[in-house]
N, C-alpha and C positions, 0 to 999 in steps of 0.2 A: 437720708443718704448714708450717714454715720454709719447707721446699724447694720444697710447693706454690705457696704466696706470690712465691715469686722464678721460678718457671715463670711462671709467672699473668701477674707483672709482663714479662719478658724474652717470652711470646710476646702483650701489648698492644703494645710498644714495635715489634714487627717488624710487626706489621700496621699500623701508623701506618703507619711508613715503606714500604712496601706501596702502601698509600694516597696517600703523598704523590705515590710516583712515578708511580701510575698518573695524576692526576690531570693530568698533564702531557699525557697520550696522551687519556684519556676527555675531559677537560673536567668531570667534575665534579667539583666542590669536594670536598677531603679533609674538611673539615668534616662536611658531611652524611654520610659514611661514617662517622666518630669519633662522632657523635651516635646513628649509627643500630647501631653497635658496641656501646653503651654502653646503647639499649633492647636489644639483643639479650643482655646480659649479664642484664638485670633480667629478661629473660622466663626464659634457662636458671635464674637463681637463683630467682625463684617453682617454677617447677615440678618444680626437682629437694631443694628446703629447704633448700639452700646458704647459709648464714650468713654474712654477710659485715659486717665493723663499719662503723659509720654513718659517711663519710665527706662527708655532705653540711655539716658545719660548714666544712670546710677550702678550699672549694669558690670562696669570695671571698678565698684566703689566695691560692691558686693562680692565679684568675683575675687577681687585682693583679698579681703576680710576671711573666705571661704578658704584660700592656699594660703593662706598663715597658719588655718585654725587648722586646716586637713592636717602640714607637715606638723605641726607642732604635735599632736595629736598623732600620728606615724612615730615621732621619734619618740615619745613616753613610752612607746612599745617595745623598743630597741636594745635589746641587752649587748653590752661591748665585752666580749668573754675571749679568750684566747685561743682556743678555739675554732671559734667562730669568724677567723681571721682568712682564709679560703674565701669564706661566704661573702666577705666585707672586699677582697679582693677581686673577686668575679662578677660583684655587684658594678664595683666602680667603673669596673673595664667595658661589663657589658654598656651601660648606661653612657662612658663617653664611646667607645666606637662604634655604637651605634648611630650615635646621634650625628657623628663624622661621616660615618659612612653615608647618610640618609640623605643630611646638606648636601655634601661633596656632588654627590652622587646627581641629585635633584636640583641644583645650580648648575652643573652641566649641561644637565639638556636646557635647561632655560636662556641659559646663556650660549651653547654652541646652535641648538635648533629656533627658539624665538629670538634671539638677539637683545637679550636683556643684557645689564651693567651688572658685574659680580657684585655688586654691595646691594642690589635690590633683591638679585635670587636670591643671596643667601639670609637676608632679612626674613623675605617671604619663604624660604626654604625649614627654617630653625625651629619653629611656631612645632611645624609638621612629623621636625624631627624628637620631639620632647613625649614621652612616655607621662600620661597624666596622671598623677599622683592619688586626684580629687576621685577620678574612677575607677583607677587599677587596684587601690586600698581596699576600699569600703565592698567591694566583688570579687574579692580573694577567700571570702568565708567558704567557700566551693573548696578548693583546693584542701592540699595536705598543710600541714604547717610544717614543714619545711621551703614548699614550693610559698604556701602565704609569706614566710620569711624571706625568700627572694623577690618576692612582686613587692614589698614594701621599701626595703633596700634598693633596691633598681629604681624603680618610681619615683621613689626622693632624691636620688643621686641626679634623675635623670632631667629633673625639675630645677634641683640647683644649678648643674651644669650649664644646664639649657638657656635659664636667663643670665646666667653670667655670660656666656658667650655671647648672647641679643646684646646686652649691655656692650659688651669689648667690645662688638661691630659698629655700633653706636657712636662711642668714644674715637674709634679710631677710623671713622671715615672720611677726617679731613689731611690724617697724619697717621698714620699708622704707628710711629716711632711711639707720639704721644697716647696713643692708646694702649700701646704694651707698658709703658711708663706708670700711666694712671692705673691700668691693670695691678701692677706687683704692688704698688702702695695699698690700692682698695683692700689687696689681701691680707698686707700688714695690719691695716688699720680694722679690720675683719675681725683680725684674732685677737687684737685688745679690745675692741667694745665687746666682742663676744664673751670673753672674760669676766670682763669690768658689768655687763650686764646680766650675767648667771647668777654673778654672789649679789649682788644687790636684789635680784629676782626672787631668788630662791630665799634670803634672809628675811623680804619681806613675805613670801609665802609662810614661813617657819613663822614671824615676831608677829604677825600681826592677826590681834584679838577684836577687830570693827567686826562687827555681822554683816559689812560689805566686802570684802578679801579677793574674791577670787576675777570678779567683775574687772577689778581696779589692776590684779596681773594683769591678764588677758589685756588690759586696753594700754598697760606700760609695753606689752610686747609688742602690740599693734602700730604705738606709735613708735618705739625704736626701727623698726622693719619699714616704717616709712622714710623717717627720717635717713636712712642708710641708703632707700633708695633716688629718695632727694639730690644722697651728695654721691650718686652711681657704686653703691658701693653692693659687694652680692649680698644681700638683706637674709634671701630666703637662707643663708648659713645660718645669720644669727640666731635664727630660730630653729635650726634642725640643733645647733649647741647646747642651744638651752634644754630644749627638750631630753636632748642624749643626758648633758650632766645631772639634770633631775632623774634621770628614770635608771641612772649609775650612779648614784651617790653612794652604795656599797661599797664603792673604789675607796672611798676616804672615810667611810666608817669608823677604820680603827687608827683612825693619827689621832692629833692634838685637837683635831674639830671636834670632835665626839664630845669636847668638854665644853665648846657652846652651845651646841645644837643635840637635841633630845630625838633623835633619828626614830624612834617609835611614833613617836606626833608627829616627826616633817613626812612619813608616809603615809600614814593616818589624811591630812591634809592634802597629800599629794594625789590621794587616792580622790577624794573628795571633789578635788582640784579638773583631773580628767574625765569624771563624768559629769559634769558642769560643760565641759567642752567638748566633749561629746556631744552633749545635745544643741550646745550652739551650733556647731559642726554640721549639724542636719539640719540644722533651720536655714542657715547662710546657705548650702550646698544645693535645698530642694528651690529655696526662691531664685538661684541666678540659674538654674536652669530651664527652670519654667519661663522668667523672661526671656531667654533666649530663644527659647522656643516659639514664644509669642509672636516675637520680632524677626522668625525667620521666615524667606519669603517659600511660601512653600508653592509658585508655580517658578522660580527661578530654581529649586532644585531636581524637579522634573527636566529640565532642559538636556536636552541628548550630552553638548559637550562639556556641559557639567558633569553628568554620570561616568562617562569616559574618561575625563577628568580625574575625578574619584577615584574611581576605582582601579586605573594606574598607579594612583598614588600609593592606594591601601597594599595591592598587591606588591608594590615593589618595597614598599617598608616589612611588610611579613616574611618575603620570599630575602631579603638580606638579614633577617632575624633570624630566619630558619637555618641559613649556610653557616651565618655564626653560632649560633648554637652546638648544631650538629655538626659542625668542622671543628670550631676552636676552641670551647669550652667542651667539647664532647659533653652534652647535656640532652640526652636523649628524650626529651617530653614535648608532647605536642602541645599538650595545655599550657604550659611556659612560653614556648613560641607565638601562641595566637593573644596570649596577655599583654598586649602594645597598644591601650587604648589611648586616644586623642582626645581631649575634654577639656576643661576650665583652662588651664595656662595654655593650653592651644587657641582658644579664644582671646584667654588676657593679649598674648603677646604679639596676634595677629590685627588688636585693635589699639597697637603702643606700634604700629609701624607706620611712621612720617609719609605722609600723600604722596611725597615725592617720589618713594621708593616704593607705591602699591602696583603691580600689575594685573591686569586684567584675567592672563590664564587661573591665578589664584585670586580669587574673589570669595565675599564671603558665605554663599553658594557653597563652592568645593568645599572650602571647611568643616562647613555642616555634614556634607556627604562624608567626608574623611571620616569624622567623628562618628557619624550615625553605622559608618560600615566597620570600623576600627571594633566599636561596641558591641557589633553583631558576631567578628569575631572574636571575640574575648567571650559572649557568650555561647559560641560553639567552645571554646576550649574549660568550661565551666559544665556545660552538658559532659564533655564526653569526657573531665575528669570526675577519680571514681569517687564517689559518695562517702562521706564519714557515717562509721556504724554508730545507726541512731541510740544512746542510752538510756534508753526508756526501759531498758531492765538492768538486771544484776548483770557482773561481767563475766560470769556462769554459763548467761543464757543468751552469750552473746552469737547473733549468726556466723559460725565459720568461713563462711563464704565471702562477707562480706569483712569481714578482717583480712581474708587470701587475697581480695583485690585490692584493698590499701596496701598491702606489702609488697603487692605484684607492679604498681605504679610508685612506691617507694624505691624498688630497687634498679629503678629506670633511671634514676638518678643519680648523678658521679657522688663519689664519696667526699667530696668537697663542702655537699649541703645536703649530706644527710645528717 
């Protein structure tokens, strides 16, 4: 039975990866392949009485481990340039008034048309309105890298935000005073552990000589991000800080540090460091989707008022992306606008919401549908942005044509990110 188990597991892992790379050439998201792998497992184990242990407890263990490792992973990528301060501001704005908007907006009708309690919509609302990081990243290689540099910024901002806000609802739904209270401390107390655990982080990446290293970061970050969320505090910060100050350590290059630390080896390392977590990144990411997949019921998401459900939902998150977009950021790209996928921290934070506040119009049914149709358009907005010129030759012999279209979807964008 052993041997099966580790077949089992070693030919998931290769079709991930499979997955991944085709998703480069197809345009469609690995995700929805991992998802749709993972009903196809629940359909052969129904019909052949395949017994398989219930793994749907561990399922929020894996999805945490997966949005540490994703943000963590986003921000090493993140350059903080002067510049690039437009981008950093457009990102933020977009990411919370969207996510205002989408609540606001979708606690309304729950509460003026089904007669729900505002602290339950907007519970069940928040989950819906969060931009997934886990999927909008890793399906940005489509795009320009300018437009990649706003899906990664937004995505992260929109994930911080998003559970900071579940948390303040959290906190403050027996007192609101005491919620906004615990609120400004968390954030104090935010910016000193954030602090206090970069130099420690980063000097233990720099000093330390064990042929174990990188394991042992990874699992101090893992469990500070816990621990922060233990005492409510926004966790996912700690680790977009750490990430940023590593992947900006050129900021302090030339002070008085430079006289402890050998900044040639702490990149050297750092570099080391990222593709290390890169690849844990896609092992955690392809397994919690596959279980989810497993475990989703797929005759409850055929159900008529599920679909309708759905697809309200999808529609009216795009169609209030699209006005802001094209109204207030004047940001004229369609493939930007359909980048709003629903995924891991849409699940995490939909399965961290108290019975008492679950309602039935959002089940987790609609979820899956959000997620599945959120995916399908992100990958319409991946088809119909235009193709990077493949470098398979010299830059001589590059197609004309296909340079005129990169520049012709480049200059569709405010001069804000370009």
């Amino acid at each position: 039975m052993t041997n099966y188990i580790i077949l089992a597991l070693c030919v998931i892992i290769i079709l991930s990866y499979l997955f991944d790379i085709s998703s480069r050439y197809s345009r469609i998201p690995g995700i929805i392949l991992l998802i749709g792998l993972g009903i196809a497992l629940q359909l052969i184990s129904l019909s052949t009485g395949l017994s398989i242990p219930n793994l749907k407890p561990i399922l929020p263990v894996i999805g945490t481990l997966g949005l540490v490792m994703i943000v963590l992973d986003a921000s090493l990528d993140l350059k903080l340039e002067k510049k690039k301060s437009r981008v950093l501001i457009n990102t933020v704005l977009s990411a919370l008034v969207l996510l205002i908007l989408v609540v606001t907006i979708g606690s309304l009708v729950l509460v003026k048309i089904f007669g729900h309690t505002p602290i339950s919509a907007v519970l069940n609302m928040i989950p819906l309105g969060i931009i997934s990081s886990a999927a909008a990243i890793p399906s940005a290689e489509g795009l320009s890298s300018k437009e990649k540099e706003f899906i990664v910024y937004e995505s992260s901002f929109s994930d911080i935000l998003g559970i900071m806000a579940f948390d303040f609802i959290l906190l403050g739904q027996s007192e609101m005073n005491l919620g906004v209270g615990n609120f400004l401390i968390a954030g104090f107390l935010t910016i000193v552990i954030a602090a206090v655990t970069t130099v420690g982080l980063a000097w233990l990446l720099h000093k330390a000589n064990y042929h174990v290293n990188y394991v042992i970061i990874m699992t101090f970050v893992v469990l500070v991000y816990v621990l922060a969320e233990l005492y409510h505090l926004p966790a996912l910060l700690l680790v977009l800080v750490f990430g940023l100050a590593l992947s900006n350590n050129r900021i302090v290059e030339n002070t008085f540090i430079s006289r402890y630390i050998e900044f040639g080896k702490f990149n050297r390392d750092l570099n080391a460091f990222r593709r290390i977590l890169g690849e844990l990144t896609f092992l955690v990411r392809s397994f919690f989707f596959i279980i989810f997949g497993y475990y989703t019921s797929v005759e409850g998401v055929f159900y008529p008022e599920n679909l309708i459900t759905a697809f309200i939902i999808t529609a009216g998150i795009l169609l209030i992306r699209w006005l802001f977009f094209y109204c207030i950021l004047r940001i004229k790209s369609l493939p930007l606008v359909l980048f709003a996928p629903r995924g891991l921290i849409t699940i995490l934070l939909f399965l961290s919401i108290p019975a008492a506040y679950m309602i039935p119009e959002i089940n987790t049914e609609v979820i899956t549908l959000v997620i599945l149709m959120t995916l399908l358009a992100m990958m319409l907005g991946n088809i119909i942005s235009p193709r990077k010129a493949k470098r398979v030759v010299s830059a001589a012999k590059t197609d004309p044509q296909e340079t005129d279209i990169e520049n012709q979807a480049h200059n569709n964008l405010p001069e804000e990110i370009k």
